[in-house]
N, C-alpha and C positions, 0 to 999 in steps of 0.2 A: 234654501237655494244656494247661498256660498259654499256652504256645507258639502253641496254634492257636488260642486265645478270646481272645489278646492281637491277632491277624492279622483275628480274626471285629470284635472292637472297633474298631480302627482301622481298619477300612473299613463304620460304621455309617452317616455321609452317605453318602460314595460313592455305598453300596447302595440307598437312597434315591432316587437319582436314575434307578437302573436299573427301578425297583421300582413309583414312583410314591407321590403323597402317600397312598393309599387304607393301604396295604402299611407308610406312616411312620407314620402312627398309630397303627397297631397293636402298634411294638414298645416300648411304654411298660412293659409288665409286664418285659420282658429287658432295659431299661436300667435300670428299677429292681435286677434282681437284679444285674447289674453293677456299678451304684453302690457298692452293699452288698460287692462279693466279697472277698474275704478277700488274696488279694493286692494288696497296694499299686500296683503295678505297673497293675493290670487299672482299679484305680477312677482312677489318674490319668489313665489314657487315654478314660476313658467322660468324666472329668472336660473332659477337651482338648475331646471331638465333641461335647458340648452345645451349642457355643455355634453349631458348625457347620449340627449338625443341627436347630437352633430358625431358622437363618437359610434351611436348604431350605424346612420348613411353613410362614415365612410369603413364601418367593418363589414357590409351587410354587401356594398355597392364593391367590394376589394377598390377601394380608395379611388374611387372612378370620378373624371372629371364633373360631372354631373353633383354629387355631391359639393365636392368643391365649391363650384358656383352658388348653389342653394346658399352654402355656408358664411359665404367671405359678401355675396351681392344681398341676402335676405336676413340672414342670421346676425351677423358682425353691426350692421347697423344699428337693429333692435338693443342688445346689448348695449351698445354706444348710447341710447339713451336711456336707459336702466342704470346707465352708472351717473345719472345727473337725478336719479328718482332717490327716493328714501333711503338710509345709511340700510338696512335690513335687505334691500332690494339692489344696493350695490355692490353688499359682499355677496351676494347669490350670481350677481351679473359677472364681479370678478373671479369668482371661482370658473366660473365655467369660461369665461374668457381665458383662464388658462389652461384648461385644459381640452379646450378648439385649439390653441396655439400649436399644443402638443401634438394634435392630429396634422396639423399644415406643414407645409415646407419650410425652411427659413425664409425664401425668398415671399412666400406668402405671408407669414407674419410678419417680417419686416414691412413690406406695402403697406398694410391691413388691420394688423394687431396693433403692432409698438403704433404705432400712430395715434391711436385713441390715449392711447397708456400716456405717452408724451401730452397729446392735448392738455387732457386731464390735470396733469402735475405743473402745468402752466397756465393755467387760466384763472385768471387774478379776478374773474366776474362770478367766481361759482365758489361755494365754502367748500366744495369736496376740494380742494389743494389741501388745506389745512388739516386732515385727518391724511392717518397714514396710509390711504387703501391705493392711490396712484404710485406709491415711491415702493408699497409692500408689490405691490403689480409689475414693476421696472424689474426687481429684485426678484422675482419669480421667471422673469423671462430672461434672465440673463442665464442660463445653463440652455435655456433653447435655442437662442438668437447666435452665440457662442462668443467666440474672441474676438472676431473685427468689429463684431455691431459694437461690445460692449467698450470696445478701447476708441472708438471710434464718432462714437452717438453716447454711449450711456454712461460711463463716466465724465462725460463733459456737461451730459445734465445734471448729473447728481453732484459736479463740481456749483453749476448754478443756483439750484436748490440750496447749496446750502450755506449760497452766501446773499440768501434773499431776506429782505427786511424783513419778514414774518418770525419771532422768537419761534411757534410754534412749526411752522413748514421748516426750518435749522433740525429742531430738539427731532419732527418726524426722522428724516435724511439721513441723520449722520448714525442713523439704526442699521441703514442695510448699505450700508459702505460693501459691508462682507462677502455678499453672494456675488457683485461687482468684481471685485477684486480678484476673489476667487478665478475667476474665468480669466482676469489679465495675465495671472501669474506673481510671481514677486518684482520683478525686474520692472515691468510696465505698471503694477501697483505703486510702487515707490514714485515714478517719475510722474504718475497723475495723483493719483488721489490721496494718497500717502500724509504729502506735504501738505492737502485741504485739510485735511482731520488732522495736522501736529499743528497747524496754524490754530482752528477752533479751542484744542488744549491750552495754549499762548495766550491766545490774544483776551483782550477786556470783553470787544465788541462795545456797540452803540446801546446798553442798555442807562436805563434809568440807574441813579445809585443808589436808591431805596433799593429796588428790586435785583441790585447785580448780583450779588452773592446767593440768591435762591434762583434764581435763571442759570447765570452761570454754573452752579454745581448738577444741576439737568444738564445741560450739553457736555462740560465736560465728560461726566461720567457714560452718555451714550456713547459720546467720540475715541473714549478711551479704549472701552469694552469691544468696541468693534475694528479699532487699531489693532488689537491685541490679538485679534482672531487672525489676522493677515501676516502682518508684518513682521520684519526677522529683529523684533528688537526684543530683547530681555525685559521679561517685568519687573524683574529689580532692579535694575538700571535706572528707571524712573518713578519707581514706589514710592517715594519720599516726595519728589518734587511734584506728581499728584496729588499725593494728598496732603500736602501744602495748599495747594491751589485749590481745592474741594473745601 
């Protein structure tokens, strides 16, 4: 019986395409009970064809507002709690979370998308902060959302993140400084974020002194690695005084 509703799931575009948009709208009631199923297995595969099946309604519909609505009032929701489900069922939810993003407007993901993705990366009640799949999510949307969201909104959370008491939510963060930056440019890099990640290099931080020197050489070396992709500074310039501090 899984067997065959795992087989009926993972050909829910596909079918779509044999069927027609008329016939795709329709199965919104069967995706929701799929979402929902009780096996893991079933909702991370329904999780996987979201992002498929929101990319058929709006090539099928030439991007009509109907689709839309399905998307962002039916779709986005479900999603929303798939990325609170199982690590297997959240990267399925986030993949296809971005790439719904990719089919929206900015002004639609900005409302809609980045909302969830912020939640996510703040909620201090739920362990998904602590794995990198909400800051990998930020980092993925920032080439869509473009320069204002990100100089605006999203360097200021990823300045947050990564000066939060969590050793592990820091060491996540200061990974995708990069794709952020990217979109600021160098000028508006340096004046934000820049300066977060040369402080992380610097500083001791609040850890234990048994644990400083193995904690600390993880952040540094993330903060370094992903300074280095941005910034206009020379790696020899600071070769030495790294790895000193490593």
């Amino acid at each position: 019986m899984i067997k065959k509703k795992l087989v009926a799931v993972k050909r829910l575009a596909s079918a779509c395409t044999l069927f027609g948009s008329k016939a795709a709208f329709s199965l919104l009631t069967h995706i929701r009970n799929v979402a929902s199923d009780k096996e893991m297995v079933i909702r991370q595969t329904c999780a996987e064809q979201l992002g498929v099946y929101s990319k058929y309604l709006i090539e099928a519909t030439k991007d009509s507002k109907e689709a839309h609505e399905l998307i962002i009032n039916d779709l986005l929701p479900l999603l929303k709690e798939m990325l609170r489900d199982a690590m297997e069922v959240r990267q399925a939810a986030g993949a296809s979370l971005i790439l719904i993003a990719e089919l929206l407007t900015k002004e639609e993901v900005y409302d809609n998308v980045l909302k969830i993705v912020l939640h996510m990366a703040h909620d201090d009640t739920d362990d998904q902060k602590i794995t990198a799949l909400p800051v990998y999510l930020l980092a993925e949307l920032a080439p869509i959302v473009g320069y204002s969201i990100c100089k605006n909104y999203l360097s200021l959370d990823l300045h947050a993140l990564s000066q939060d008491n969590s050793f592990r939510v820091r060491k996540v963060t200061v990974q995708y400084f990069g794709p952020i930056c990217e979109q600021l440019g160098a000028d508006d890099a340096e004046k934000t974020l820049v300066c977060t990640l040369t402080d992380i290099l610097w500083s001791n931080g609040p850890f234990e002194l048994f644990l400083f020197n193995f904690y600390k050489k993880i952040i540094l070396t993330n903060s370094f690695l992903s300074l280095k992709r941005f910034a206009k500074i020379p790696f020899g310039a600071y070769e030495k005084d790294v790895l000193k501090a490593l």
